[in-house]
FIKOLDO-502127 format. One record per residue (C-alpha): y, x, z; residue number from 1; residue in one letter. Coordinates in pm, 1 decimal. Layout:
<sites>
((Y,X,Z),NUM,"A")
...
</sites>
This chain:
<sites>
((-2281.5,15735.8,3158.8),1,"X")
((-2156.3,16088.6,3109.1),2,"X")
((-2131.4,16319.0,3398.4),3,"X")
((-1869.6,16588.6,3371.3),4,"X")
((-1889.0,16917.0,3651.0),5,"X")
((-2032.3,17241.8,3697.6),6,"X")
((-2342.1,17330.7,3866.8),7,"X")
((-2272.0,17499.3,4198.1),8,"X")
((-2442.2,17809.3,4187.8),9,"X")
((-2491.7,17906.6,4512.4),10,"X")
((-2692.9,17576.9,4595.7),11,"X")
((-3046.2,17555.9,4581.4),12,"X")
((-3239.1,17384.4,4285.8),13,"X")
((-3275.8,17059.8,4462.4),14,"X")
((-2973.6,17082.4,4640.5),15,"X")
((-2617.7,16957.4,4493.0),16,"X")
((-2422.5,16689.9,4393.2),17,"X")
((-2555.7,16672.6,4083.2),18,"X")
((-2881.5,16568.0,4160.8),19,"X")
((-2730.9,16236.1,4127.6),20,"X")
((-2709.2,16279.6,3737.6),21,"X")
((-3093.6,16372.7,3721.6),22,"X")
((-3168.7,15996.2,3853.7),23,"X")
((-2949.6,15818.0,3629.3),24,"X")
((-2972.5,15782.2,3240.9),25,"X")
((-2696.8,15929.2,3085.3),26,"X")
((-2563.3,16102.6,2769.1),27,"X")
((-2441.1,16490.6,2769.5),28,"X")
((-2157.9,16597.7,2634.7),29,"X")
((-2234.1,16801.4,2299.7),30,"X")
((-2312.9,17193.4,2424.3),31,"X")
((-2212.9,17332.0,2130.0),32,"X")
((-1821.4,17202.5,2142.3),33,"X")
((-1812.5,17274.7,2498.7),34,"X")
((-1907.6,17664.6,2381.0),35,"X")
((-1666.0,17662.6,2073.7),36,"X")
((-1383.1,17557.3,2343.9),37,"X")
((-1495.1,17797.7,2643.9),38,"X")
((-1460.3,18063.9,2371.0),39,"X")
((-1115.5,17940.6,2260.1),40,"X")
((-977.3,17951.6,2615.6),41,"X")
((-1150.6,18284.0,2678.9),42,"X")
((-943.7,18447.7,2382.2),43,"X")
((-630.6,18244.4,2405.2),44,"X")
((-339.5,18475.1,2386.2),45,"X")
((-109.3,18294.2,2665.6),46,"X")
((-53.2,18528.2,2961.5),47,"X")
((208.6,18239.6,3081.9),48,"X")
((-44.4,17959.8,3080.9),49,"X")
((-334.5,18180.3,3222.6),50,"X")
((-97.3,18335.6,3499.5),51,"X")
((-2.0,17965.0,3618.8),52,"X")
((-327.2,17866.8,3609.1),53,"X")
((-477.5,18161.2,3797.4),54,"X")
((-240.2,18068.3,4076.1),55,"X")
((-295.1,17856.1,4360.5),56,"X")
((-325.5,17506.8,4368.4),57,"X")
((-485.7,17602.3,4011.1),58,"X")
((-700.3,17876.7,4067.9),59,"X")
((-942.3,17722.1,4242.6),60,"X")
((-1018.8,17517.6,3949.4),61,"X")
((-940.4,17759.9,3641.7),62,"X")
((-1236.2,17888.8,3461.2),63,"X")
((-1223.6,17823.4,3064.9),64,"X")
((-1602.0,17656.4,3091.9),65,"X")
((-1412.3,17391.5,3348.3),66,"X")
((-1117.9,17315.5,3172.1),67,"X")
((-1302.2,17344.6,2826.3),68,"X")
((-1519.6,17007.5,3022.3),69,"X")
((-1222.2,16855.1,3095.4),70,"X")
((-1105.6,16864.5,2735.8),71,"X")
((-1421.5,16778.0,2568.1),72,"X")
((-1426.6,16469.0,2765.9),73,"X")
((-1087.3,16371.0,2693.7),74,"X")
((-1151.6,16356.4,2379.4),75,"X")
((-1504.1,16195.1,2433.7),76,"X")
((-1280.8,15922.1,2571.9),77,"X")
((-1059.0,15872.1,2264.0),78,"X")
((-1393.8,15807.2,2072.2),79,"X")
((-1670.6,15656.3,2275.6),80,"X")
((-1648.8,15417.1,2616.5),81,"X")
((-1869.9,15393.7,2884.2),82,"X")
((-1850.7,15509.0,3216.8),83,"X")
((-1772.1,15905.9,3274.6),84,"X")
((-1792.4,16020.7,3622.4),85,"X")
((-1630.1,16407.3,3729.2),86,"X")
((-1911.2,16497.4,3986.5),87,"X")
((-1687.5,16755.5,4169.1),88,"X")
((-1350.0,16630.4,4153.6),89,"X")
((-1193.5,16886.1,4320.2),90,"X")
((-1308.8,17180.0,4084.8),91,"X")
((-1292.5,16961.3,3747.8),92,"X")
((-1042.9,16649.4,3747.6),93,"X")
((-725.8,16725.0,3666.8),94,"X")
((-527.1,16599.9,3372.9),95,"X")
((-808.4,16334.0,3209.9),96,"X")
((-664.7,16079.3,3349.7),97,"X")
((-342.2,16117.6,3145.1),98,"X")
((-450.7,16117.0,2797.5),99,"X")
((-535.2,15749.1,2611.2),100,"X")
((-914.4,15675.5,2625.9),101,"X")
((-1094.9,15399.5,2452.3),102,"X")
((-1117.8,15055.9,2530.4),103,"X")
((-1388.5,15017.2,2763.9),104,"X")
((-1426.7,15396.4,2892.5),105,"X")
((-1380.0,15412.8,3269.4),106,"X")
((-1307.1,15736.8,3466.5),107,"X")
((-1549.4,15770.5,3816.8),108,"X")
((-1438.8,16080.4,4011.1),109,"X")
((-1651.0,16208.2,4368.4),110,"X")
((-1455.0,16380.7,4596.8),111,"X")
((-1621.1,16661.7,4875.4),112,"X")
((-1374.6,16836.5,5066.4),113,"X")
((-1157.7,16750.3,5375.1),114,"X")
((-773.4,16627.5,5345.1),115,"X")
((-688.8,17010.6,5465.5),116,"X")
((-891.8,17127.3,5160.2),117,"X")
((-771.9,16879.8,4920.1),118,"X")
((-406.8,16906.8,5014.4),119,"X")
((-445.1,17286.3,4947.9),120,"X")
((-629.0,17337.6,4617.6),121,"X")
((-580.7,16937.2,4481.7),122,"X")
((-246.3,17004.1,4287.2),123,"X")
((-170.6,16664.1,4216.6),124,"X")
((-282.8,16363.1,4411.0),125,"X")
((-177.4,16122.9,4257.5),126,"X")
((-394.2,16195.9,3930.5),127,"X")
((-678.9,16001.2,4159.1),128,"X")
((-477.2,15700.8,4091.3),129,"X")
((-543.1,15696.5,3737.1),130,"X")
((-938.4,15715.2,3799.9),131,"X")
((-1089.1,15350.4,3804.3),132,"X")
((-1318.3,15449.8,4099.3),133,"X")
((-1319.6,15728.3,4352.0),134,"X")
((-1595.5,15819.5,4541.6),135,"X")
((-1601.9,15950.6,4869.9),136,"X")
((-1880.8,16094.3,5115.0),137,"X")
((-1751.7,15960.0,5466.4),138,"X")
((-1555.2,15730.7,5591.0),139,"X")
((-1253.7,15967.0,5747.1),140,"X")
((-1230.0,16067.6,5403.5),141,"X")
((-1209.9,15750.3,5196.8),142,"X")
((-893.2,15661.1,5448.0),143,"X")
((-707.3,15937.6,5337.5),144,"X")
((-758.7,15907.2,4974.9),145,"X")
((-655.3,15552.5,4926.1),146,"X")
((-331.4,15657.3,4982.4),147,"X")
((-324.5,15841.5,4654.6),148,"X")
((-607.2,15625.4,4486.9),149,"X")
((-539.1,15252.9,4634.9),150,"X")
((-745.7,15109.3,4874.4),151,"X")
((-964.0,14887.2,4624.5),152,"X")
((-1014.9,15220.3,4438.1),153,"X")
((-1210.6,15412.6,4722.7),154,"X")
((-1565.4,15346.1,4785.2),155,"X")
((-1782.3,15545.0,5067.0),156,"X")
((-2116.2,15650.9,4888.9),157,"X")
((-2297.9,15944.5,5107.5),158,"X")
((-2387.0,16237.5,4987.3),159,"X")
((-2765.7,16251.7,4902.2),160,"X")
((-3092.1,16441.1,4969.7),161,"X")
((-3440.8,16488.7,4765.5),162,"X")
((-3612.1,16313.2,5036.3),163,"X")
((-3966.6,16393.6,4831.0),164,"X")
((-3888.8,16787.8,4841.8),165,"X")
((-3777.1,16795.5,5166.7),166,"X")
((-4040.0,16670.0,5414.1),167,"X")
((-4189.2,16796.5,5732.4),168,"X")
((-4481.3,16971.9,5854.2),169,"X")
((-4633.5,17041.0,6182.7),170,"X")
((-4521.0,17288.9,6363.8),171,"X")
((-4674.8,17587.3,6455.6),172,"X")
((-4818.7,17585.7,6845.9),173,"X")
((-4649.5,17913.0,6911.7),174,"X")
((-4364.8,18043.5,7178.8),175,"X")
((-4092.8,18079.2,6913.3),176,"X")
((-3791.7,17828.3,6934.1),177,"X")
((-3628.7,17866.4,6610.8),178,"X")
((-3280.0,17755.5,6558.7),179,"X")
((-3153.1,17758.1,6204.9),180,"X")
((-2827.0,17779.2,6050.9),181,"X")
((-2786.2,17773.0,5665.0),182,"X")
((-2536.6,17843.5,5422.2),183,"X")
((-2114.3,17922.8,5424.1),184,"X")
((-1841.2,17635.0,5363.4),185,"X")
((-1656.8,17530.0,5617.7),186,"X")
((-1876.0,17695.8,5901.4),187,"X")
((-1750.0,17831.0,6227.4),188,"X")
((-1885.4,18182.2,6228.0),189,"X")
((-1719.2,18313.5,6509.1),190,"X")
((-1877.7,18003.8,6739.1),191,"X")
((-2223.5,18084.9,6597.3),192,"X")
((-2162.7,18459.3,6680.9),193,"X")
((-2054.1,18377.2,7016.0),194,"X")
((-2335.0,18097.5,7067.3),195,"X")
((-2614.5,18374.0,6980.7),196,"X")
((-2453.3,18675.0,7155.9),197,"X")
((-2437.5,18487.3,7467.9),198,"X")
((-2820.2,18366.7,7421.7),199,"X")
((-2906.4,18725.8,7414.1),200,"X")
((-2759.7,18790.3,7738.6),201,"X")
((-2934.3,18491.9,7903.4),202,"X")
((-3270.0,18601.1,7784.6),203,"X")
((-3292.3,18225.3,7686.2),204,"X")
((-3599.0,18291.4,7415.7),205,"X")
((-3343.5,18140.9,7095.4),206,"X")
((-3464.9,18289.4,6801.9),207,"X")
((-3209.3,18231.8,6547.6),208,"X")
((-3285.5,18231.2,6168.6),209,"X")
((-2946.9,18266.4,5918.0),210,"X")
((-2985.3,18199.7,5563.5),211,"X")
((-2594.5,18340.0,5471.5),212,"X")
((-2415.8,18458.9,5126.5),213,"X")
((-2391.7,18806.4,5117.8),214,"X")
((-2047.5,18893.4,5238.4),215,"X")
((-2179.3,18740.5,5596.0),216,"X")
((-2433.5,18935.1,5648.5),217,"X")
((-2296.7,19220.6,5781.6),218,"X")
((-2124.6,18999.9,6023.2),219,"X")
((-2440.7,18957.8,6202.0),220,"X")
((-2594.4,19326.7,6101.2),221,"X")
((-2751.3,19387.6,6496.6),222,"X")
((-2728.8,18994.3,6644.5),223,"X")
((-3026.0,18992.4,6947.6),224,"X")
((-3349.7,18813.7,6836.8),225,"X")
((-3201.9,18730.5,6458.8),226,"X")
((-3305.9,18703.6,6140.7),227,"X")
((-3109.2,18694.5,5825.1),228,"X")
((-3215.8,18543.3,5519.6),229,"X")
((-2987.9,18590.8,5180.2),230,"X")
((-3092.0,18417.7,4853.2),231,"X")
((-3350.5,18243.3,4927.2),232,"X")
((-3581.4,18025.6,4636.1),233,"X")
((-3615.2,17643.7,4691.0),234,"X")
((-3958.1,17684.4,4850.9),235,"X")
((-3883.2,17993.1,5086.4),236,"X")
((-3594.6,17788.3,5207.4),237,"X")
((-3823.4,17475.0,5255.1),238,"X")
((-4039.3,17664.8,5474.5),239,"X")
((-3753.6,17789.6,5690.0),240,"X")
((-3668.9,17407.0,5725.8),241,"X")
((-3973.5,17346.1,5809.2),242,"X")
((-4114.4,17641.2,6033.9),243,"X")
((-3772.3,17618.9,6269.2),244,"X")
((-3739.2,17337.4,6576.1),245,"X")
((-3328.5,17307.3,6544.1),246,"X")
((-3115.4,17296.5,6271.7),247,"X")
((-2756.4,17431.5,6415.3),248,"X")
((-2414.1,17299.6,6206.3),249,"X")
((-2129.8,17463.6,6329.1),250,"X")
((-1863.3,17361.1,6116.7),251,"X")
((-1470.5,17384.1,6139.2),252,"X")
((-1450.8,17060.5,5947.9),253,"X")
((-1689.8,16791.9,5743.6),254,"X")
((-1749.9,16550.4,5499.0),255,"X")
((-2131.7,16621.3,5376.1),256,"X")
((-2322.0,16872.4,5381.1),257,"X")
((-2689.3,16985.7,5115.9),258,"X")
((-2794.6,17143.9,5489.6),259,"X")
((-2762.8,16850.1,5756.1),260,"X")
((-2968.3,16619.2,5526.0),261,"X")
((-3203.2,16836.6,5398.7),262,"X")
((-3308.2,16968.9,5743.5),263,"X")
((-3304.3,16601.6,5883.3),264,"X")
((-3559.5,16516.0,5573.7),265,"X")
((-3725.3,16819.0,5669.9),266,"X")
((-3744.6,16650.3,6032.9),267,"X")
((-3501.4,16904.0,6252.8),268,"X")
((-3292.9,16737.1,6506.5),269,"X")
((-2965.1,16910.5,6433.5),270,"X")
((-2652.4,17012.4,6698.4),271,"X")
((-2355.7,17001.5,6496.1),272,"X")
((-2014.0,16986.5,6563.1),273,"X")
((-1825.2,16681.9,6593.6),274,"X")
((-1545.6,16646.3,6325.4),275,"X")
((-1472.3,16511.9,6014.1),276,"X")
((-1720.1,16248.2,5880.0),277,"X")
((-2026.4,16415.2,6062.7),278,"X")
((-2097.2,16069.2,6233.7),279,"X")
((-2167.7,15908.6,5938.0),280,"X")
((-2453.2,16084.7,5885.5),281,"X")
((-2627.8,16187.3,6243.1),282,"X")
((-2642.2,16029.4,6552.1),283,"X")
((-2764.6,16094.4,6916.3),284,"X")
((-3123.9,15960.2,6834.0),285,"X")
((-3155.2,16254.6,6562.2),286,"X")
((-2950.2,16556.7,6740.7),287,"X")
((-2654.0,16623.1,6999.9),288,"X")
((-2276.0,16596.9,6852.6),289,"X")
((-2116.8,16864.4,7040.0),290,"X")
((-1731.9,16941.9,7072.8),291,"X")
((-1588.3,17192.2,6797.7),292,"X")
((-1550.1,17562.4,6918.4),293,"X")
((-1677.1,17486.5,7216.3),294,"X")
((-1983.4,17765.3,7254.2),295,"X")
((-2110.1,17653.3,7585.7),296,"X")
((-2159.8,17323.4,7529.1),297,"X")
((-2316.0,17427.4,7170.7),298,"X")
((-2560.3,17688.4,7381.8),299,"X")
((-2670.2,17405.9,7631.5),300,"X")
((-2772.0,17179.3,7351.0),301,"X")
((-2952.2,17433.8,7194.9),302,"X")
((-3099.9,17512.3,7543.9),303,"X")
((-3188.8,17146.1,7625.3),304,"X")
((-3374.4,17072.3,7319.8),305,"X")
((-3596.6,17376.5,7378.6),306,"X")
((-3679.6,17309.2,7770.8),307,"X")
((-3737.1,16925.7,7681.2),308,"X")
((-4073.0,16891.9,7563.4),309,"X")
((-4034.1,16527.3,7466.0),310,"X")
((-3692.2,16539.6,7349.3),311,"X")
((-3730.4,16743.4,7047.3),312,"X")
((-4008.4,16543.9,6820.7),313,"X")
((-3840.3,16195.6,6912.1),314,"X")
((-3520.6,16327.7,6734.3),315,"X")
((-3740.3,16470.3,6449.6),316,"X")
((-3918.5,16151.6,6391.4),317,"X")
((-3541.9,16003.1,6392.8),318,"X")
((-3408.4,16215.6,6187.0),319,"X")
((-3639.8,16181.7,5931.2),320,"X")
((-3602.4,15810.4,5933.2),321,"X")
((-3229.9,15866.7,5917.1),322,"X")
((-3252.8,16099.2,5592.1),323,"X")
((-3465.7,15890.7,5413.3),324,"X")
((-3164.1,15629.3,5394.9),325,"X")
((-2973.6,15918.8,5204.7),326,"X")
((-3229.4,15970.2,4920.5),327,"X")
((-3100.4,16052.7,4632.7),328,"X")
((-3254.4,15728.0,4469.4),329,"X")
((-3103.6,15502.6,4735.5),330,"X")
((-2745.3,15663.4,4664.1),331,"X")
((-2801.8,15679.4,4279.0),332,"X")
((-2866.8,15282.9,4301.4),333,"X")
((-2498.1,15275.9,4519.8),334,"X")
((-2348.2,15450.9,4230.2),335,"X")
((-2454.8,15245.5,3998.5),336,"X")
((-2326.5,14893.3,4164.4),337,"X")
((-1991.3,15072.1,4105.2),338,"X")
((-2035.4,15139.7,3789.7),339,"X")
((-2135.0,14795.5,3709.2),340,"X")
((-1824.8,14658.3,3910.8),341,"X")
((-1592.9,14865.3,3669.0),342,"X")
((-1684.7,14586.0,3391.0),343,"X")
((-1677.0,14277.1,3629.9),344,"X")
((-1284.3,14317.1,3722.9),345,"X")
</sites>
């Protein structure tokens, strides 16, 4: 196996997609050609071929390190077989799947983002057809791409958690209900804004922890009985997991999300909203699905789990139980069924 993407780097050490390739064996791609061609690209002379690149549906993928992976493989390909899987197809799969590969080399491409977000920044759909497998995270998701990839393409493999970092701990006997919201993609910041502006007023005794990139943070500069949290290490944010009672997902859209699983390992009945594939992954014995931008109904969840004394630790048992199913070494052993069924056909 060789696993082709970029590390994300706002996501925490032992958060990502690419966990994945830390539980499988695999070979890297050679360091030293992927420098030579990053420095190529960085001094190539083209303002035509940079300028369409930098453009959108392109620009979300064009950085010379990215499309210097994307060449390296290719010709990895040519040479070599065995299975080589783009871990963020999105940001890194674009033209492999054109160029003649070896006898025996199979293309595996995961896919993350909603059909609104791939239709925007995916400039050509139909490359997912020349993958041999394409991995999606939810269900809602795999319909829509076997239209592009065929249905006997698509397989639903969940996104993953390190269910042996993440893990609970009792919580504190003190008056503080924490609810905590973490991270930026696809959130609805205006419903969390309204949800803890209109705590405030109620006196309701939410205490509300944000761990947000830094262009949010002044968004929330002043926000009654909050705390903001900005770049965080792996074991500061594992305390926050663990020291809050809620985990609150307010999201515009959904596929998977580092966040919902690792609080649910971390044992945090979460209120999220319901869209996308967020059903796949939670239920109502491990939180409360709530409407999208619907603030009141978000508050009285919130609200609920606080005044319910029982309520609360059954869904953190549950949701425990439920993230454990997600480990990354359960998923990695889904993976690699797949890539065994490439050489069965």
């Amino acid at each position: 196996m060789v696993y082709i993407g970029e590390r994300i780097q706002h996501h925490a050490g032992r958060s990502g997609y690419d966990q994945l390739a830390r539980r499988v064996r695999s070979r890297p791609l050679s360091p030293a050609i992927h420098h030579a061609l990053t420095s190529i690209l960085e001094r190539t002379p083209s303002s035509a071929v940079k300028a369409r690149l930098d453009s959108p549906p392109y620009s979300w993928y064009w950085r010379p390190e990215q499309l210097a992976q994307e060449l390296h493989a290719m010709g990895s390909m040519a040479l070599a077989g065995g299975v080589y899987h783009w871990l963020y197809g999105e940001n890194d799969f674009r033209w492999a799947g054109r160029f003649p590969r070896r006898k025996g080399a199979r293309i595996v491409v995961s896919m993350h983002q909603p059909p609104r977000i791939f239709e925007r920044v995916f400039p050509d759909p139909k490359a997912l057809g020349r993958a041999d497998a394409v991995l999606a995270c939810c269900r809602s998701q795999a319909d829509y791409l076997k239209d592009f990839a065929g249905e006997d393409k698509v397989h639903v493999i969940p996104h993953g958690v390190d269910a042996d970092f993440f893990t609970p701990a009792p919580k504190p006997a003190e008056e503080k209900f924490i609810v905590l919201a973490v991270g930026s993609w696809l959130r609805d910041f205006s419903l969390l804004a309204e949800v803890i502006r209109e705590a405030g007023r109620r006196r309701s005794g939410l205490c509300f922890h944000l761990v947000l990139p830094r262009d949010r943070i002044k968004d929330f500069d002043g926000a009654p009985n909050t705390k903001i949290f900005h770049g965080v290490p792996d074991a500061h944010l594992h305390s926050l997991y663990q020291s809050a009672n809620v985990l609150f997902m307010p999201v515009t859209d959904f596929t998977a999300s580092n966040t919902l699983l690792e609080g649910m390992a971390c044992g945090l009945p979460a209120v999220a909203s319901d869209v996308g594939g967020m059903r796949d992954y939670m239920d109502s014995s491990c939180g409360v699905l709530v409407p999208p931008s619907d603030p009141e109904q978000a508050l009285t969840a919130l609200l609920n789990l606080k005044k319910n004394q029982n309520l609360a630790p059954a869904m953190a048992e549950s949701a425990r139980k439920k993230a454990l199913k997600f480990d990354w070494k359960r998923i990695a052993q889904s993976v690699m069924k797949v890539y065994k069924g490439l050489y069965a056909r």
